[in-house]
Structure formats: C-alpha cells, structure tokens
N, C-alpha and C positions, 0 to 999 in steps of 0.2 A: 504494500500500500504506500500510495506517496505520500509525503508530509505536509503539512499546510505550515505557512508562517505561524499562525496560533499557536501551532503543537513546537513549533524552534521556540519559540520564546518562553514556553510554556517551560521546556527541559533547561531556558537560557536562566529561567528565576530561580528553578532546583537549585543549579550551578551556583548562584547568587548565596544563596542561602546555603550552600554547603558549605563553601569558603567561611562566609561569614563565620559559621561554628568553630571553623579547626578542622572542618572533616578533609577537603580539600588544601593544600599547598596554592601559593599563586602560581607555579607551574603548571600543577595539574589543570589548574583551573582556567589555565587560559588555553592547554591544547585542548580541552573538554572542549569550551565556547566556541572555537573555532571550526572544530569537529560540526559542533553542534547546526552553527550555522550555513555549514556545508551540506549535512545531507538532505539528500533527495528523498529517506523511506522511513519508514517507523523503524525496520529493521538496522539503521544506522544510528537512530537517535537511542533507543532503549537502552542498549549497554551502555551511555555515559551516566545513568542512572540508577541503574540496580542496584548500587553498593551505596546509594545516597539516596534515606526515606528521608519526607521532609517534617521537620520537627513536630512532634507529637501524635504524627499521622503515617498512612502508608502512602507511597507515591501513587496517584491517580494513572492507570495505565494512558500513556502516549495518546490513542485515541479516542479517547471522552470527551466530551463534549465540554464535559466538564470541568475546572481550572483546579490545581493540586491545592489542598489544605496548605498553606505556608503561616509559620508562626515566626516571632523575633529570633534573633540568631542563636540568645540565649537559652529559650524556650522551648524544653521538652516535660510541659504541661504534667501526662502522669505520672513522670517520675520527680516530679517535684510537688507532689501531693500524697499527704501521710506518712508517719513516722512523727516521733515526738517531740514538742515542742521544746525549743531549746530556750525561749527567752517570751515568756508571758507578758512583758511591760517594761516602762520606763519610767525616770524619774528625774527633775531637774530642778534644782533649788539652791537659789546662785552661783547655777554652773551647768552643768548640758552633761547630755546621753548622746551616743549612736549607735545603731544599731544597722550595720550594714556587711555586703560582703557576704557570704554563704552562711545563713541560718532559717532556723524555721521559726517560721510567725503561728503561736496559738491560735486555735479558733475564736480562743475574745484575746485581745491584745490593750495593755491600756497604757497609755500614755500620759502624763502629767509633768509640767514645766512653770514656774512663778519667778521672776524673776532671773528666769536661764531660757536655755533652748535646748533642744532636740533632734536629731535627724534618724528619719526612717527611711532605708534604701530597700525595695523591694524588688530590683531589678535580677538580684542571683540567690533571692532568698527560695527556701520552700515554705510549704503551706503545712500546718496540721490538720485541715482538712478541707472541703472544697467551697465552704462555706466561712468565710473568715471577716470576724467586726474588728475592726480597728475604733478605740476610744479616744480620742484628745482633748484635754482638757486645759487650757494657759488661761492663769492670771500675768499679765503683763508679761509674758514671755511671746516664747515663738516653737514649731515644732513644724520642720519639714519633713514630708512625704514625697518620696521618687518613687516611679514606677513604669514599669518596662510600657509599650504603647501599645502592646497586645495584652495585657492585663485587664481582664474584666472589673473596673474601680468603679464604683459610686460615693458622691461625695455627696454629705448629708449634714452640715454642721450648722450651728449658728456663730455668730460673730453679732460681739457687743460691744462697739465702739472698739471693736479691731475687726480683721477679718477671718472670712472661712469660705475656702474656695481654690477651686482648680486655677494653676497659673499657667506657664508653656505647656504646649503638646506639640511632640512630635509624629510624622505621620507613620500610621500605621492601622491594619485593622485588627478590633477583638478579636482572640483563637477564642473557637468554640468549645476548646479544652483547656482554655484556663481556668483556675478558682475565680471564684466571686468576693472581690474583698469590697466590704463598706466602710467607709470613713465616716464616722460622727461624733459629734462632741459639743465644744462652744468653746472660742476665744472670747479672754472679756481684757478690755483694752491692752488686748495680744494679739497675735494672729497663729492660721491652719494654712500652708500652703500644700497644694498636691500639683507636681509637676510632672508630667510624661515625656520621657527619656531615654535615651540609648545611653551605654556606657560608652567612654571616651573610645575604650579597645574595638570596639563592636563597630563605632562611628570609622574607625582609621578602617579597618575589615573593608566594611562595606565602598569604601569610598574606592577601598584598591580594587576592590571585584568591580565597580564599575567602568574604571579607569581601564581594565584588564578588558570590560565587554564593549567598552568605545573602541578600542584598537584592534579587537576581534573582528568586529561590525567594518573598519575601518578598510581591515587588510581581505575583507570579506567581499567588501563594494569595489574593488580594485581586480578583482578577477573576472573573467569573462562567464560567460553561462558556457555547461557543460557541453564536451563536444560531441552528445549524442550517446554515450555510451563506450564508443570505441577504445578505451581504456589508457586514452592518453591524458585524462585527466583534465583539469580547468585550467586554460590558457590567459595568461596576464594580457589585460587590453592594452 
C-alpha cells in the first residue's frame, strides 16, 4: 500500500517524540526522518517505529485513519500512577518548601505558606492515585505550581486580595491517560500561581528534533521524485 503524506508525518511526530524521551539518539533520529520522509509504502514506514510506542499508549498502526495517542516527552501516564506517597504536604513559615524532581504526590496533598513561599513541580512527579487534590492555603505568602501541558489540572481557588489562578501555558494537549489533579485553596493577600510547562531539558530535546526534521524536510525537497522504480534511486534536481 502507498503512503499518504498524513501517515509520513504521522511516523515524523512518533520520531519527535521519541527523541524527545531519550529513546532515540539525534543520529538515529534524523536517519529515521529522512527515511521517513522518503518512503513511498507502509511497508517502509512501519519499521522506523516498532521499537518506538508513543508514551502511555501503543502506536496506532500506519494506516488509520486515525492520529497516534502522543503524550509530553516526559509522560508515561500509567506508570506514573500508584505506589506510595512519598511526601503528603508542605509547609512554609518565614521560609519556603519545594517539592520537585521525581516524587509522588498523595491523593490529598496540602500545602501551607505565611509569610514564605512554596514550589510545587509536577512535571516528573508521580501520582498516588489517579484522582489527586492538591490544597493551598497562603496568608501573605506565595506557593507555585508547575505542571507538564499534558497534565489533566483544574484550578479551583479563591484569592482574597491576592491571587488564584493559572499563569503561562504552554502548548500542548491533555493525555487521556493522565491523572486528574485539582488545585484548590485560597490566597488571602498572597497568591496561587499554576503555570504549564516543559522542563528546560525537554524544551532543548524538542527544539533539536525539530531542527533535525527542518533539515530532513530540507534535504528531502532537494531530490527529484522517484525514477519509476528502476532501482536507481532518487536523482538530485
């Protein structure tokens, strides 16, 4: 069967997203792309992908109609759901907490800050289960919230002569196998911020895998169309 540009770009975003993880090399990754962008049949595209499911999910065969599950780079949803909570709350009184970097968030999590601050990173954290409250509570403090951009987050607070509320998002869509985390609470002439975010490593990743699939694309637009079959290959215009 021949390939249609959808199903190239389709195996081009796996590729994307493999790099981004670590599962791919920027070597691998760009004779994959170029691979990719070359062939003419399912049967060329498949193999650059069997060794690469896309996070949280299995790879959508080649031709479906349908677009493969893709989650953040970080993001392998059920295996970062369940097991025990390593750190139930925080605490901050003329002075700050963090809580970030690889741990698990309780199914209630509480937060309290007067006079300090806070940070909550939930971008490489796991979950104690799939349903998870997050509490925050500041008198004249502050308590930040990061969170990957495929993280299912609801934010729910009030703000009393300070604020509560989502700040940057960056773009991305919810995995349908993320947990459910809610944010509620009340700052009172404090504030709640919840910003959605890539980690700086993730950002440098992805930036290479793009750079990688412009000059894929690049060196890809620079060849002539196939000479028919005859086994001489794609001829430079």
């Amino acid at each position: 069967m021949r390939a249609s540009d959808a199903e190239r770009e389709r195996i081009a975003e796996l590729l994307r997203e493999a790099v981004a993880e670590g599962r791919l090399d920027m070597d691998e990754f760009d004779q994959r792309l170029e691979t990719a962008y070359k062939a003419r049949t399912h049967g060329e595209l498949e193999p650059l992908v069997q060794d690469l499911p896309a996070p949280g999910s299995a790879v959508a065969p080649v031709g479906s109609s349908a677009p493969a599950s893709l989650g953040g780079a970080a993001a392998n949803w059920p295996a970062r759901i369940g097991g025990p909570a390593t750190s139930t709350g925080g605490f901050a009184l003329w002075g700050g907490f963090n809580r970030k970097g690889r741990w698990t968030v309780a199914r209630k999590f509480t937060a309290f800050a007067m006079w300090g601050g806070g940070e909550i990173d939930l971008r490489e954290a796991h979950f104690e289960d799939r349903e998870v409250v997050i509490r925050c509570f500041t008198i004249m403090g502050g308590i930040h919230v990061t969170a990957p951009p495929e993280l299912n987050v609801e934010v729910r607070g009030i703000g009393i002569m300070g604020g509560f509320g989502e700040g940057s998002n960056e773009d991305g869509e919810i995995s349908p196998d993320s947990p459910r985390v809610r944010i509620t609470g009340f700052a009172l002439m404090g504030g709640v911020g919840v910003d959605r975010k890539r980690t700086k490593a993730e950002r440098r990743r992805l930036k290479e895998a793009k750079e990688a699939e412009l000059e894929a694309r690049r060196r890809h637009e620079l060849e002539g169309p196939d000479d028919g079959g005859s086994g001489e290959g794609r001829k430079k215009l």
